[in-house]
DSSP file (Angstrom, degrees, kcal/mol; ACC not computed):
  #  RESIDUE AA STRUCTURE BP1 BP2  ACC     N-H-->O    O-->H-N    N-H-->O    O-->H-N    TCO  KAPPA ALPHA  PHI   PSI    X-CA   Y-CA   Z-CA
    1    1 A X     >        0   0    0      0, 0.0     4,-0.6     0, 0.0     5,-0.2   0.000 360.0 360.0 360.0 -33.3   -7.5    7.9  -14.5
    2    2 A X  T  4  +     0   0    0      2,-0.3    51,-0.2     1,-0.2    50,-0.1   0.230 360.0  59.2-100.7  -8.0   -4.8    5.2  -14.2
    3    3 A X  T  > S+     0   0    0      2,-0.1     4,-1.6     3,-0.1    -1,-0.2   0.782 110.0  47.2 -70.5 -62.9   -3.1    7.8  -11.2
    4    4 A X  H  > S+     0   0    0      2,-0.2     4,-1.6     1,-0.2    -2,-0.3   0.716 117.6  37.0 -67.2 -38.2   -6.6    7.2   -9.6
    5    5 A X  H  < S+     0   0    0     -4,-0.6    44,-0.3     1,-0.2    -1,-0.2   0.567 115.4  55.6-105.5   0.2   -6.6    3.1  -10.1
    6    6 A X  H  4 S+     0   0    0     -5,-0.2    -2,-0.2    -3,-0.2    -1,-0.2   0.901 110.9  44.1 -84.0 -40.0   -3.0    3.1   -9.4
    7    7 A X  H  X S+     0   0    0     -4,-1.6     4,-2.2     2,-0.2     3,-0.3   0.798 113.2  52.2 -71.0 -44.8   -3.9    5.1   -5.7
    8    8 A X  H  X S+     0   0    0     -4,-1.6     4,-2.6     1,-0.2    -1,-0.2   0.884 106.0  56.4 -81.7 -29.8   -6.8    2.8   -5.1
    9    9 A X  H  > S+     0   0    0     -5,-0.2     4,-0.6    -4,-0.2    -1,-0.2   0.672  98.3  53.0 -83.5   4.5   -4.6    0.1   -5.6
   10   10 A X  H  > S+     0   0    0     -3,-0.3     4,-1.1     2,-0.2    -2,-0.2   0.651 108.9  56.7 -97.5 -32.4   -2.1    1.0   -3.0
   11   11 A X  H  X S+     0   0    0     -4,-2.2     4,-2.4     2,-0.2     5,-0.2   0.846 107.0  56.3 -61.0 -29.4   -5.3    1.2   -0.4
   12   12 A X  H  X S+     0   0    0     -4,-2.6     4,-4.5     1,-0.3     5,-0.2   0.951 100.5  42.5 -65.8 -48.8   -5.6   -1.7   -1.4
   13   13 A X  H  X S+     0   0    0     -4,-0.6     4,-1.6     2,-0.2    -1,-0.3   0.768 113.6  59.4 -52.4 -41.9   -2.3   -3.4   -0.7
   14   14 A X  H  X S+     0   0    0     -4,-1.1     4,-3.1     2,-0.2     5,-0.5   0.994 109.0  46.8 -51.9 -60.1   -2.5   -1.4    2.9
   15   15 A X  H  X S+     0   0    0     -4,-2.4     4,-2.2     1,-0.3    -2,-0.2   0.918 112.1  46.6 -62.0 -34.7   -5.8   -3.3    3.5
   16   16 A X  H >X S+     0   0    0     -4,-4.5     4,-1.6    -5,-0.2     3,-1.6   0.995 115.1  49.9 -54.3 -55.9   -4.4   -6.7    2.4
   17   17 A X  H 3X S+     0   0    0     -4,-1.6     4,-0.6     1,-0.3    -1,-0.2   0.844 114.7  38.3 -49.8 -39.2   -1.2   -6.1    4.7
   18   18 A X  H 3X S+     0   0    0     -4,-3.1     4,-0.8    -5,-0.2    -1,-0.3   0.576 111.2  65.5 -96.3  -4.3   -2.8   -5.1    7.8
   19   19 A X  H X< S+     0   0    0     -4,-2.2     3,-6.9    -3,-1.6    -2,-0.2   0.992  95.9  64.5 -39.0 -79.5   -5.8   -8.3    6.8
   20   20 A X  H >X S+     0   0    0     -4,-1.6     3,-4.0     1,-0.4     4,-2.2   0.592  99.7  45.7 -44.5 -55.0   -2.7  -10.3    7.3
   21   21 A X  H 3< S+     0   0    0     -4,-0.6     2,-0.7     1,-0.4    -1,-0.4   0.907 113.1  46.9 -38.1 -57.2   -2.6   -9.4   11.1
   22   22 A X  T << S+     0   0    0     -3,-6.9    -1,-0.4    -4,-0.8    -2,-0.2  -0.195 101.7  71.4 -97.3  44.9   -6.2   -9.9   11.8
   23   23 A X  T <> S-     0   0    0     -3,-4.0     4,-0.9    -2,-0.7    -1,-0.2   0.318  89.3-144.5 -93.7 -33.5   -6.0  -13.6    9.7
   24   24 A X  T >< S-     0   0    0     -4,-2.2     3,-1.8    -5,-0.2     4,-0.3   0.733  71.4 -37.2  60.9 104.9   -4.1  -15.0   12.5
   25   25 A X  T 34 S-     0   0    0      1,-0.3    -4,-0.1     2,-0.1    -1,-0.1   0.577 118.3 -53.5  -3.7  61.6   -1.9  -17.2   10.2
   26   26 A X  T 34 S+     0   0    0     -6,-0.3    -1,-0.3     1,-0.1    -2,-0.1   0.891 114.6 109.1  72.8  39.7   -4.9  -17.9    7.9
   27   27 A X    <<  +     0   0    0     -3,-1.8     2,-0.3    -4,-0.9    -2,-0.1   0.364  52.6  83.4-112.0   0.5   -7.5  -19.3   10.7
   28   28 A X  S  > S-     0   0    0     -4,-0.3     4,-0.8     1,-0.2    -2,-0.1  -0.933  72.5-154.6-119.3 115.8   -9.7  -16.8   10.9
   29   29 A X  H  > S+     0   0    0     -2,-0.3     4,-0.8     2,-0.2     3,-0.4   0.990  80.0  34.3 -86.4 -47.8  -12.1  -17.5    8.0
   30   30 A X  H >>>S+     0   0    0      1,-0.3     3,-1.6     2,-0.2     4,-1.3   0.996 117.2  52.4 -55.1 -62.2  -13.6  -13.8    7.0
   31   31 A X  H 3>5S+     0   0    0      1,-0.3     4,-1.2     2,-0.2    -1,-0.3   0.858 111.1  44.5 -66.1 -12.6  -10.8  -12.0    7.7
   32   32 A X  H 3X5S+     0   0    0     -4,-0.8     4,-0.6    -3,-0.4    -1,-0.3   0.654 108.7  56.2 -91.2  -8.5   -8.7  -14.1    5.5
   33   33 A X  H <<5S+     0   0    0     -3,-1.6    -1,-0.2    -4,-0.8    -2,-0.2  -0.047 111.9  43.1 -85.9  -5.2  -11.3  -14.1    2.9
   34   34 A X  H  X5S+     0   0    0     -4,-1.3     4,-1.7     3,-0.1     5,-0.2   0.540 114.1  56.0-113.4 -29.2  -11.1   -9.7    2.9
   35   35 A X  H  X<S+     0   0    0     -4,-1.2     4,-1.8    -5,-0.5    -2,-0.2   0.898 109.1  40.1 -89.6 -33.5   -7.4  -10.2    3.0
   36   36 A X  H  X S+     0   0    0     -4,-0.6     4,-1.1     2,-0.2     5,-0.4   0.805 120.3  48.5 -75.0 -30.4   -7.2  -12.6   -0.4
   37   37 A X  H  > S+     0   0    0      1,-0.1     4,-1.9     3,-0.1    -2,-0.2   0.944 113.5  41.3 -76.2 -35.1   -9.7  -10.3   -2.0
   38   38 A X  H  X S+     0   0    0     -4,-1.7     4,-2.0     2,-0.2     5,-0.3   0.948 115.2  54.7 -64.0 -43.3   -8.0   -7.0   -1.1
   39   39 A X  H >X S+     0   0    0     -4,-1.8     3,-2.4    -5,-0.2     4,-1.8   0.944 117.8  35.7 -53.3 -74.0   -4.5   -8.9   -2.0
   40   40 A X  H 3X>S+     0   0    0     -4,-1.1     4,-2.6     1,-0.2     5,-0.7   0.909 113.2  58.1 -29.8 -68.6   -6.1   -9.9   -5.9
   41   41 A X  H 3<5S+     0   0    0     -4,-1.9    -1,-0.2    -5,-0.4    -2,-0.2   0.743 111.2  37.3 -48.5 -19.4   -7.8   -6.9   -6.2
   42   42 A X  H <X5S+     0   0    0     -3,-2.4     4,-3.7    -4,-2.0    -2,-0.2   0.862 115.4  55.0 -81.7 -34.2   -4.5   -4.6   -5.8
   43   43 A X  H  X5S+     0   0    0     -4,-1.8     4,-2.3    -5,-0.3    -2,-0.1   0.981 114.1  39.2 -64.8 -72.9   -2.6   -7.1   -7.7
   44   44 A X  H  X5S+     0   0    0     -4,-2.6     4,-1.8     1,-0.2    -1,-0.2   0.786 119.6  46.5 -54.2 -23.3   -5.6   -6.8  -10.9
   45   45 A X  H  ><S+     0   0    0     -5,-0.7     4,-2.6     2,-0.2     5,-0.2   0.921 111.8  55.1 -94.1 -34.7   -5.9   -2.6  -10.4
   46   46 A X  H  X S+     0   0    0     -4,-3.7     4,-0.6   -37,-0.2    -2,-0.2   0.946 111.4  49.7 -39.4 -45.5   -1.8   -2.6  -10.3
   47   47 A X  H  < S+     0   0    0     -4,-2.3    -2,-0.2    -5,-0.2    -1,-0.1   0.817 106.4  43.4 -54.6 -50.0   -2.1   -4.2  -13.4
   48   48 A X  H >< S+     0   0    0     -4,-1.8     3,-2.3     2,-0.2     4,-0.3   0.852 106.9  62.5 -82.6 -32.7   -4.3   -2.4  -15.2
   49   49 A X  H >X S+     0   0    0     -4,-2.6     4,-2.1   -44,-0.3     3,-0.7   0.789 101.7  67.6 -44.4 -17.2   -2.4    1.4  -14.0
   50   50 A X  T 3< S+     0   0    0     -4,-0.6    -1,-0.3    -5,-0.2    -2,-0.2   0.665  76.9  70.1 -92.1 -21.3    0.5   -0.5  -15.9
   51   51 A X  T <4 S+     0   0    0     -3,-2.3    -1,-0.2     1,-0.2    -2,-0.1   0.625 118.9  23.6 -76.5  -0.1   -0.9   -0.3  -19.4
   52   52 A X  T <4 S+     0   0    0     -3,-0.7    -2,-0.2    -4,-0.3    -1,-0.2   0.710 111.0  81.1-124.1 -43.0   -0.2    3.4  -19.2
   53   53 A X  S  < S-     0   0    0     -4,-2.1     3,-0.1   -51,-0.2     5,-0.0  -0.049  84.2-114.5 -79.8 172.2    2.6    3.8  -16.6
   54   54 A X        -     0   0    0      1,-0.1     4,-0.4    -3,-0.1     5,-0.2  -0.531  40.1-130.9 -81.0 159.7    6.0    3.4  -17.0
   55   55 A X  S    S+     0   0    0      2,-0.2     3,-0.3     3,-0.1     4,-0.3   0.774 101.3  62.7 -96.5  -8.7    6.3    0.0  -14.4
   56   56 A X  S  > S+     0   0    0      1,-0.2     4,-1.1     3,-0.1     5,-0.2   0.992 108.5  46.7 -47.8 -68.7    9.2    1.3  -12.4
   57   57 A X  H  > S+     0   0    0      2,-0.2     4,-0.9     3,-0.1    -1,-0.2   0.661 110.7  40.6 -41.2 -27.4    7.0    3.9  -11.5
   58   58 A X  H >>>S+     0   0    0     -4,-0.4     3,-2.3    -3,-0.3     4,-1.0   0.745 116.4  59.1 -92.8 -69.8    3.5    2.4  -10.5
   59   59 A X  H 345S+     0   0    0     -4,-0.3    -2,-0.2     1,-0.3    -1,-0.2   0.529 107.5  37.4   4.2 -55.4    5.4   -0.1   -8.8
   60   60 A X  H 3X5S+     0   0    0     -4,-1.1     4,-0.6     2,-0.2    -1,-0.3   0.382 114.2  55.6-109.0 -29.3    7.3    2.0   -6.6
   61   61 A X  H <X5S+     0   0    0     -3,-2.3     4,-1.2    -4,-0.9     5,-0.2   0.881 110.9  53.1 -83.3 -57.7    4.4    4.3   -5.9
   62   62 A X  H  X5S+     0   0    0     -4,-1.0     4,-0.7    -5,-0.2    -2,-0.2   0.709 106.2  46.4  31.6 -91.6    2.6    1.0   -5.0
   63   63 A X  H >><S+     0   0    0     -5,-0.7     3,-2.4     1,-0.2     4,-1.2   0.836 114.9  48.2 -71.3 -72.2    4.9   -0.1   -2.7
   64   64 A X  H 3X S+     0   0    0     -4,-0.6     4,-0.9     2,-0.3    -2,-0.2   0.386 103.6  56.0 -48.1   0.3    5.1    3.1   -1.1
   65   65 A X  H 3X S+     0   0    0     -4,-1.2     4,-2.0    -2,-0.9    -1,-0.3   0.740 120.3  39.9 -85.1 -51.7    1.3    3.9   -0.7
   66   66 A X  H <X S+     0   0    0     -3,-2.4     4,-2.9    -4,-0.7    -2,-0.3   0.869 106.9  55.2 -52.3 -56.0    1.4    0.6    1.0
   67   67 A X  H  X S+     0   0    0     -4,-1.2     4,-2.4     2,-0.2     5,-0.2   0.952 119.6  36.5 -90.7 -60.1    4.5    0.7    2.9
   68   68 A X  H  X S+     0   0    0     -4,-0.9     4,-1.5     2,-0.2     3,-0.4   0.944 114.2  52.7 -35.4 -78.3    3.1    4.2    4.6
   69   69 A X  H >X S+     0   0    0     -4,-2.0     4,-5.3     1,-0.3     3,-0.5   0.858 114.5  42.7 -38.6 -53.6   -0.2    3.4    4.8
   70   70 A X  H 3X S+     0   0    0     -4,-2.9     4,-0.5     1,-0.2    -1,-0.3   0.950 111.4  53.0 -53.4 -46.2    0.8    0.0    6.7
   71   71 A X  H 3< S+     0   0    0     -4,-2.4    -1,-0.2    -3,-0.4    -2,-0.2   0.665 111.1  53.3 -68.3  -3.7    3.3    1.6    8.9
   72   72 A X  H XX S+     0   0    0     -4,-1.5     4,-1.4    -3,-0.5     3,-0.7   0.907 113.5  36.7 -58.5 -59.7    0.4    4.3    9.9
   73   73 A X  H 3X>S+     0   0    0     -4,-5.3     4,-1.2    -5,-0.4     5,-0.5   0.377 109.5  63.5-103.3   5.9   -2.2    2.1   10.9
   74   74 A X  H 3<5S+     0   0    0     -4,-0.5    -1,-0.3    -5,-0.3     5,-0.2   0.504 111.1  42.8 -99.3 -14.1    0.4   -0.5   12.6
   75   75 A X  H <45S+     0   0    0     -3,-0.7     4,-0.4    -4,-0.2    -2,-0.3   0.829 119.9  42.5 -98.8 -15.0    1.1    2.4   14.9
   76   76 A X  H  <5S+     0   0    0     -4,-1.4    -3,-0.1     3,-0.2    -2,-0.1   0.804 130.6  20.7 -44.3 -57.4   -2.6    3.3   15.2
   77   77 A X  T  <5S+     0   0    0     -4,-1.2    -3,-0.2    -5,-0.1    -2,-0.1   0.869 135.2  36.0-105.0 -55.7   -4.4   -0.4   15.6
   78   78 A X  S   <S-     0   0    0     -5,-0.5    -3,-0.2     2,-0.0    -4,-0.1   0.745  98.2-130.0-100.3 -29.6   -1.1   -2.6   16.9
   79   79 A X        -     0   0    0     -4,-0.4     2,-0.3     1,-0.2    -4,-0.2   0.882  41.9-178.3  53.4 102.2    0.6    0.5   19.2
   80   80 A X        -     0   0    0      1,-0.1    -1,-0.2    -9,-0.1    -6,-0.1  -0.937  30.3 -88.9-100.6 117.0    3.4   -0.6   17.2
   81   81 A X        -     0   0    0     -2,-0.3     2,-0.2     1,-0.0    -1,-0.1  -0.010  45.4-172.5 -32.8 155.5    7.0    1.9   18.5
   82   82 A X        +     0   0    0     -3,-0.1     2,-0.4    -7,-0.0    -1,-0.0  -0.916  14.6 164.5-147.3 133.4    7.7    5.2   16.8
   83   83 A X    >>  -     0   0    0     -2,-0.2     4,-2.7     0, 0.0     3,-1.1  -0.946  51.2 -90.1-137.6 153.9   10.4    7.4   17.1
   84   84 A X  T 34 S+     0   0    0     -2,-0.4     4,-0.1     1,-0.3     0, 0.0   0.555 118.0  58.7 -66.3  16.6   11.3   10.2   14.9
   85   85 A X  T 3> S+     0   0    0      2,-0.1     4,-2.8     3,-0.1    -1,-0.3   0.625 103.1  50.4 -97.1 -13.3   13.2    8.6   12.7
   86   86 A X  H <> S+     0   0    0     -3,-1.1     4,-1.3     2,-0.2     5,-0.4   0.900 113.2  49.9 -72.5 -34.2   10.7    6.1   11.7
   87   87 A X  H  X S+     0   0    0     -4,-2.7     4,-3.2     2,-0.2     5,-0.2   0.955 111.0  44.2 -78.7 -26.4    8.5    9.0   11.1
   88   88 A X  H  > S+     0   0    0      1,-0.2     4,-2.0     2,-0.2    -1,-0.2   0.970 114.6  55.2 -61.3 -49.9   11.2   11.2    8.9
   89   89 A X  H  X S+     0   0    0     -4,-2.8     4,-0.6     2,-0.2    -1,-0.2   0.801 105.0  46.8 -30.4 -61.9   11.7    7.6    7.2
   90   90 A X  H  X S+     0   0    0     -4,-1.3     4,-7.0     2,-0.3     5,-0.4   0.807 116.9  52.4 166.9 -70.7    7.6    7.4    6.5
   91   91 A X  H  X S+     0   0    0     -4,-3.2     4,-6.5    -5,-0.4    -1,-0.2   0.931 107.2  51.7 -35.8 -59.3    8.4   11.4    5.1
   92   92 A X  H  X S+     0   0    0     -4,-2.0     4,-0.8     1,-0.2    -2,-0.3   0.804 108.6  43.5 -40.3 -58.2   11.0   10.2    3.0
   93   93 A X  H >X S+     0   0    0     -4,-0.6     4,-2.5     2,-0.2     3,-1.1   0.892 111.5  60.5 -73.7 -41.3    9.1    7.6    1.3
   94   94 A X  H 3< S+     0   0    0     -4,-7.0     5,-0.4     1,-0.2     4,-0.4   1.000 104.5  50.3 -51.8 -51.9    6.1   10.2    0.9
   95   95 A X  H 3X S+     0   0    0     -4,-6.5     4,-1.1    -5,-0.4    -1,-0.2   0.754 107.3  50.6 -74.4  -2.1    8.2   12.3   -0.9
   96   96 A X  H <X S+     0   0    0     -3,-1.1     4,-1.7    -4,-0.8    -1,-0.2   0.876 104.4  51.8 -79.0 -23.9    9.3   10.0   -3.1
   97   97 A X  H >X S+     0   0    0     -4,-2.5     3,-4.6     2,-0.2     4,-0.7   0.835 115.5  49.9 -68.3-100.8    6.0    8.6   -4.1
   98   98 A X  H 3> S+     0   0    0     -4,-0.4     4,-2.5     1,-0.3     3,-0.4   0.552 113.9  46.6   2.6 -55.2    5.0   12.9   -4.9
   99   99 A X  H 3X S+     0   0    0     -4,-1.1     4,-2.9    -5,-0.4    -1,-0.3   0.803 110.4  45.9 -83.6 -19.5    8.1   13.2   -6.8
  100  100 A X  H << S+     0   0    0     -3,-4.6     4,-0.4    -4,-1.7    -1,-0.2   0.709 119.2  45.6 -76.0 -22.3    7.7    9.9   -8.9
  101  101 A X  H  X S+     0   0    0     -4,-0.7     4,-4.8    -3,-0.4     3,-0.4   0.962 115.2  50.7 -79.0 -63.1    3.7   11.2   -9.4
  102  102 A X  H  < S+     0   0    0     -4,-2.5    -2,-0.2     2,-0.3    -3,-0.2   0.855 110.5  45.9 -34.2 -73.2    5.4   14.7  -10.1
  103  103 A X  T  < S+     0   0    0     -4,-2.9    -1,-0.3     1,-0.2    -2,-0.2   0.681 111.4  55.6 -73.3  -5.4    8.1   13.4  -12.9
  104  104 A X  T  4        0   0    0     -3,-0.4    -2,-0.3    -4,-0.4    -1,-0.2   0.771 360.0 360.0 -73.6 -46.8    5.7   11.6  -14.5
  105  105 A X     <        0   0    0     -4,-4.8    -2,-0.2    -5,-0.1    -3,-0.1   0.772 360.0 360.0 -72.0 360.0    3.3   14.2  -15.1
């Protein structure tokens, strides 16, 4: 279960990250209000994944749920460049998150 609140807290952390974009430096009142509840809410479901996982690990799965997801949807919504090393980069990170899931279990 704590795999499962660890994952939903890594969407979460996407949503806060790409929030940030649509606050427009905190002027934008809703969207900065989805982007402080998505931030808190990953923070508190990291938190609780931690009473069972090692924290290197949730941590680091975490970030990296986030750091793909965000570079996904920043080349999706923003046309943000891509070249194939960013996406082999993006691989890279996937497979670590798998293999961190993987030596844990």
């Amino acid at each position: 279960m704590n795999w499962f609140i660890l994952f939903a807290a890594g969407l979460l952390e996407i949503g806060w990250a790409i929030g940030l974009k649509y606050t427009e430096s905190f002027t934008k009142f809703w969207p900065t209000l989805a982007t402080v509840f998505a931030l808190v809410a990953s923070v508190l479901l990291l938190g609780i994944a931690m009473r069972t996982l090692p924290v290197g690990t949730a941590y680091a799965v975490w970030v990296g749920i986030g750091a793909i997801g965000t570079a996904i949807l920043g080349i999706i919504l923003f046309n943000e460049p891509t070249d194939i090393l960013k996406i082999v980069s993006l691989g890279f990170i996937c497979a670590g998150v798998v293999g961190l899931k993987l030596a844990h279990a």
